[in-house]
C-alpha positions in Angstrom: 274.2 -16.2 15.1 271.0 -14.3 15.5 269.5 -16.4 12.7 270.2 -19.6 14.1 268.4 -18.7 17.4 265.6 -17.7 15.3 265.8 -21.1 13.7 266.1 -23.0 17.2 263.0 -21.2 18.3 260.8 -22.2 15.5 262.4 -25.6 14.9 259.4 -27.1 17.8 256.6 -25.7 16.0 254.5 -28.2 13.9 254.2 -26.5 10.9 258.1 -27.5 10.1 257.2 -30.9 10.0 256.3 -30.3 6.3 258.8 -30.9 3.8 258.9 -27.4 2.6 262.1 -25.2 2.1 262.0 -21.6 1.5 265.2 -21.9 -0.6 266.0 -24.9 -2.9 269.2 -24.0 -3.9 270.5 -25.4 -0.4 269.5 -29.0 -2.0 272.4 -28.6 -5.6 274.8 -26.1 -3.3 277.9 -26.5 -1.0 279.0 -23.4 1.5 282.8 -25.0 0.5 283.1 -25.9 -2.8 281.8 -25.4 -6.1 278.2 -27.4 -7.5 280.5 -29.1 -10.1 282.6 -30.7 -6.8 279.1 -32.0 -5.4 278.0 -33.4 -8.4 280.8 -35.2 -9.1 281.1 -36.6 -5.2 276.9 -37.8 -5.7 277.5 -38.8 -8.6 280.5 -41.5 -7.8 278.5 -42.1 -4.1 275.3 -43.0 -6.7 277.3 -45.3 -8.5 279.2 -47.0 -6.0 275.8 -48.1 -3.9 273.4 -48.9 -7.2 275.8 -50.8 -8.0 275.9 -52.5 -4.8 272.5 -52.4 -4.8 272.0 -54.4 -8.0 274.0 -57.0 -7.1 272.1 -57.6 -3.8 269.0 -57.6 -6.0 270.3 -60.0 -8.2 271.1 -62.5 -5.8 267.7 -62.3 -3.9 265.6 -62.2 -6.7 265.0 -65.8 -7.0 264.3 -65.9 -3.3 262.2 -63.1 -2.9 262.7 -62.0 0.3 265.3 -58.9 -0.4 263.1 -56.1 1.5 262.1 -58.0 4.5 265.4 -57.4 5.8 265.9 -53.9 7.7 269.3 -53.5 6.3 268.1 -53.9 3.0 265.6 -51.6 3.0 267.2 -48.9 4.5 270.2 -49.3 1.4 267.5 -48.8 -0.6 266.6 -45.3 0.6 270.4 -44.0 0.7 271.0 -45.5 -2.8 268.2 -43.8 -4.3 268.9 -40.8 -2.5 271.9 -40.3 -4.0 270.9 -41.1 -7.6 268.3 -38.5 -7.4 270.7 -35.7 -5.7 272.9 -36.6 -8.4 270.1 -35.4 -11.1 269.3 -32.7 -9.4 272.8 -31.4 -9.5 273.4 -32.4 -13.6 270.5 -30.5 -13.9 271.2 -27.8 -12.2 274.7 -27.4 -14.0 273.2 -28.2 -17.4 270.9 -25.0 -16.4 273.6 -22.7 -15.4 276.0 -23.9 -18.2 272.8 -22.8 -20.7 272.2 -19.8 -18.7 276.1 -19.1 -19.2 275.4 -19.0 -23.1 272.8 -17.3 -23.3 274.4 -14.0 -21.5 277.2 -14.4 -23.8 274.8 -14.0 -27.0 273.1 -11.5 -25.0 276.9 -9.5 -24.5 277.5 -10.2 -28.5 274.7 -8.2 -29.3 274.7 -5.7 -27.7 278.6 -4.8 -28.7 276.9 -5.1 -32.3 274.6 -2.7 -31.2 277.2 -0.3 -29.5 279.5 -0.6 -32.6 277.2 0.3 -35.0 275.7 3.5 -33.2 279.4 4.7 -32.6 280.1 4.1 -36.8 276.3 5.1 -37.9 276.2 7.7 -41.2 273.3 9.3 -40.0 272.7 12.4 -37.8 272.4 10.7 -34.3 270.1 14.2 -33.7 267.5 12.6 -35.9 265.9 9.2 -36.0 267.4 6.4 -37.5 267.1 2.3 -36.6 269.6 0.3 -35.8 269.2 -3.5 -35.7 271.8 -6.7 -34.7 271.6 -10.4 -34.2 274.5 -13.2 -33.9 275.8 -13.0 -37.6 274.8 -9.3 -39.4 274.0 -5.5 -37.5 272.5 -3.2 -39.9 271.4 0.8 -40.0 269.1 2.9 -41.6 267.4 5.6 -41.8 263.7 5.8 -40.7 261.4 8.6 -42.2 259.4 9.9 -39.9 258.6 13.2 -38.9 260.2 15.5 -36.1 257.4 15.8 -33.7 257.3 11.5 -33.3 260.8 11.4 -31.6 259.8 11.0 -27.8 261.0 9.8 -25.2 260.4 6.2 -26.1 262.8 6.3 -29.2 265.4 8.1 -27.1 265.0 5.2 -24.6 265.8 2.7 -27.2 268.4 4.4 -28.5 270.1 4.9 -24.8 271.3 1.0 -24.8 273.1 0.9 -27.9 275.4 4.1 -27.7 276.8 2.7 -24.0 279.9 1.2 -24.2 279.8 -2.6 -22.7 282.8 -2.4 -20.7 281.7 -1.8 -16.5 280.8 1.3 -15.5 282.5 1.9 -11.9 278.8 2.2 -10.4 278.5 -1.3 -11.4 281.9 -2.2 -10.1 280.6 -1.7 -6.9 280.3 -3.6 -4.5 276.3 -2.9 -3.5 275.5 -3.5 -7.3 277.8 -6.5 -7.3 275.5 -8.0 -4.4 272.3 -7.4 -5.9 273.7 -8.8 -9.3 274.6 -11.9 -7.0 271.5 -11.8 -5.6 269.3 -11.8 -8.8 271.5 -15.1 -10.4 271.3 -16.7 -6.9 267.1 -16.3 -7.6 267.3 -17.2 -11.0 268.9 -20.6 -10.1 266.4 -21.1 -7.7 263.8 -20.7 -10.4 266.0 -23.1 -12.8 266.1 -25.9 -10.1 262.3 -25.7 -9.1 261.5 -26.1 -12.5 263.2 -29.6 -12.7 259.5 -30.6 -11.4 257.1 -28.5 -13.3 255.1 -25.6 -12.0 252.4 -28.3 -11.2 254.6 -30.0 -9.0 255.9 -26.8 -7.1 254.9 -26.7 -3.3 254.7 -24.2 -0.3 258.0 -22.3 0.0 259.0 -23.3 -3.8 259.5 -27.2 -2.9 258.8 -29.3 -5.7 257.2 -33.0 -5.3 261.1 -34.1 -6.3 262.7 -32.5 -3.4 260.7 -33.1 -1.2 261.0 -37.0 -1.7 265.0 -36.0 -2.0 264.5 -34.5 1.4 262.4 -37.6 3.0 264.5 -39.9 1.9 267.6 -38.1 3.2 266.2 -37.9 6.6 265.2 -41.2 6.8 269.4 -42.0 5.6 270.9 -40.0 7.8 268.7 -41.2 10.9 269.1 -45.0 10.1 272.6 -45.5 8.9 273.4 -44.7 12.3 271.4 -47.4 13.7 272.5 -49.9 11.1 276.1 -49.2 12.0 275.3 -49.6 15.6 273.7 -52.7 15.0 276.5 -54.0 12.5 279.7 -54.2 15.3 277.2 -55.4 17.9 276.2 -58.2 15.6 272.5 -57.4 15.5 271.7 -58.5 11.6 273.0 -61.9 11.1 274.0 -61.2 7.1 274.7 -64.3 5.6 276.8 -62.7 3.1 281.0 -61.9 2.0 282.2 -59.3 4.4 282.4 -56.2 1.6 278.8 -56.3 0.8 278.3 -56.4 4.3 280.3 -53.6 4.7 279.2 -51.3 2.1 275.4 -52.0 3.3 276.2 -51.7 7.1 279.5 -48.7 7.5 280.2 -47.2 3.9 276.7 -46.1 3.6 277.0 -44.1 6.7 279.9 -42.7 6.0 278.9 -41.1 2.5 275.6 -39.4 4.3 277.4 -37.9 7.2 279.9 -36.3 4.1 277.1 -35.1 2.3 275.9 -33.2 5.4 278.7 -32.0 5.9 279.6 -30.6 2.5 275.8 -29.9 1.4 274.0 -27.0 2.0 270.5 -29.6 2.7 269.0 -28.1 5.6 268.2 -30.7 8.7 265.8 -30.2 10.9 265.0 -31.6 14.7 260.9 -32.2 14.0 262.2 -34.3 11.0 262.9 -36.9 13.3 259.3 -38.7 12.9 260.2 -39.8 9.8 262.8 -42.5 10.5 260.8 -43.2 13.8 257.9 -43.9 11.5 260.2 -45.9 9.1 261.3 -47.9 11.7 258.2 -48.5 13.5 256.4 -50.0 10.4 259.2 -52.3 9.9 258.7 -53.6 13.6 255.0 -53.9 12.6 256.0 -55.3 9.5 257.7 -58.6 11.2 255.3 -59.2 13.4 252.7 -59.7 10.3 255.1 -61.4 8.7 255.8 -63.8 11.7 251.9 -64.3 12.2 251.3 -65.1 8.4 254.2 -67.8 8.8 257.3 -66.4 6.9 260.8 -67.5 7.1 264.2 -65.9 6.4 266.4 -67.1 4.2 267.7 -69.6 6.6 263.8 -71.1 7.0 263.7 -69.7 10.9 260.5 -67.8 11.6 262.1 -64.7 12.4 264.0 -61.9 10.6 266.6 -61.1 13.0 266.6 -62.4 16.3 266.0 -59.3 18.2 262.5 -59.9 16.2 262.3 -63.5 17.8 258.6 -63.4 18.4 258.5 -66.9 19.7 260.8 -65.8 22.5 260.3 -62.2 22.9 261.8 -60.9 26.4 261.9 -57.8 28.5 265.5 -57.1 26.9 264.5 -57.4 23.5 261.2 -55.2 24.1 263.5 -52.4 25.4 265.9 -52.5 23.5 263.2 -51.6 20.7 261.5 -49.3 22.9 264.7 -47.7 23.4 265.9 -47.0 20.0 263.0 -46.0 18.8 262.0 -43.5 21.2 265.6 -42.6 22.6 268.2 -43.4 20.1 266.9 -42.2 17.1 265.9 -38.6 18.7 269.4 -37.9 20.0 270.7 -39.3 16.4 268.7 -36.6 14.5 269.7 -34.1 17.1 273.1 -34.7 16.5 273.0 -33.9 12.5 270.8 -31.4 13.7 273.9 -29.7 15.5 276.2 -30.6 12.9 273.9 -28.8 10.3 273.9 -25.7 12.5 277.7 -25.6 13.2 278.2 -26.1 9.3 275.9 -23.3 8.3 277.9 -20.8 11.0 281.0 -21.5 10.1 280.0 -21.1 6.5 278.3 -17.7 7.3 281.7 -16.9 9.0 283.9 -17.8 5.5 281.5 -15.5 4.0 282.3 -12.7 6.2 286.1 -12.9 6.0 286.1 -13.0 2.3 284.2 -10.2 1.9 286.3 -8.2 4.2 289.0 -9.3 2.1 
């Protein structure tokens, strides 16, 4: 708990409003199940909306007006959002899985190693060289003289007469933590590589997450307000009822499961970034009205909330409102969601290691 009132003191400083994460492991992990259960869930979420996404393309391609529509925009951002968190994860498990390997070749070796020391001809008192790889170990004897033998050859010779089998020191729990530890930083490594060293950031945040984590918060933010606006009839879709649907309700209901089953951190300053999204898209429609586009129905506004031929005092606040009102309170709810995930996680943790 003291580390989240640490975080809730430094969420209002400006400095957080960068897309930088001191830990990108949190974007590939979940605090309840394993990375393989994540990427399988983004993986299915991916396919199910570019699919969806695809078709919508399709039928607006000859009409060309497919992102002037708020709706179809913000499906754009939560589909793609998923098909990148659902690279990121592959990756990271290809990584891991190759990582795996290598250890194992690395264990092979050095029973080769062990083996052969226990079953070498020669006087162990005196020098001799012993050599393994994957397929053959060999040993032999090395002429040199007496006074050569320091320190260094006894140092080399130290790893291949221990046994492999666990030592009870290292059965321990303090040097099971740091072992922990050390993998947990090695995957961090893996996954920041996905980018390239060029492409690394402040904090270890790639150019890749960082658009992953952009267009997550503009997801999470929106979705709300596109449900919202779906059951009180806000965007008039001309279009069958489960494409309407998936757009409007099921693409809400896959982000708030990925925050609550990814470790993807969410923070309260974040909130300028749907704010922003939205408030370009207002923008965006009154250009488009003033230039003299349609919809698809030829009326000279996108939705009629956006009716700048009879704008009102209703219409005005009700922009006014959920830009500057609804959208805060939004974000500050996944904001508390985030923070009650990441304590009881914290509090798992605890009662399996007492265990």
């Amino acid at each position: 708990m003291k580390s989240e009132e640490k975080r809730m003191k430094r969420w209002p400083r400006l400095g957080n409003l960068k897309l930088c994460h001191s830990s990108v492991k949190d974007f590939t992990k979940s605090p309840w199940f394993s990375p393989v259960v994540l990427g399988v869930y983004r993986g299915l979420a991916a396919f199910y909306l570019m699919s969806w996404w695809l078709y919508n393309m399709s039928v607006n391609m000859n009409k060309g007006k497919m992102f002037i529509y708020f709706t179809n925009l913000y499906f754009t951002t939560i589909a793609f959002y998923f098909a990148i968190g659902m690279n990121l994860s592959c990756i990271t498990l290809m990584q891991r899985q190759d990582k795996r390997y290598g250890n194992e070749d690395e264990n092979v070796e050095r029973q080769s190693l062990a083996l052969l020391a226990d079953n070498c001809p020669f006087d162990q008192s005196k020098d001799f060289k012993i050599s393994a790889d994957k397929e053959t170990a060999t040993c032999e004897k090395v002429p040199r003289k007496e006074d050569e033998l320091t320190k260094e050859c006894a140092d080399k010779l130290e790893p291949a007469i221990i046994s492999p089998t666990i030592s009870r020191e290292e059965k321990s729990p303090k040097n099971t933590r740091k072992i922990k530890s050390s993998i947990e930083k090695e995957e961090e490594d893996i996954v920041s590589s996905f980018s390239g060293s060029s492409g690394r950031m402040r904090g270890g945040t790639t150019v890749c997450h960082q658009v992953y984590w952009l267009l997550y918060s503009i997801s999470t933010n929106t979705s709300v307000l596109v449900a919202i606006g779906h059951w009180n009839d806000i965007f008039e879709e001309q279009s069958f009822y489960a494409n309407v649907l998936t757009k409007e309700v099921v693409g809400m209901g896959l982000i708030v499961m990925e925050t609550l089953i990814c470790g993807i951190p969410v923070r309260m300053c974040h909130v300028v970034y749907p704010m922003l999204f939205t408030i370009l898209y207002i923008i965006f429609t009154g250009i488009y009205y003033a230039s003299g586009g349609t919809n698809i129905q030829g009326r000279s506004y996108v939705y009629r909330l956006l009716d700048y031929e009879n704008i009102n005092l209703w219409s005005g606040g009700i922009l006014v409102l959920t830009v500057f009102v609804a959208q805060p309170l939004i974000q500050l709810a996944f904001y508390v969601v985030s923070v009650t995930r990441r304590c009881l996680a914290d509090r798992v943790c605890r009662c399996r290691r007492r265990r």
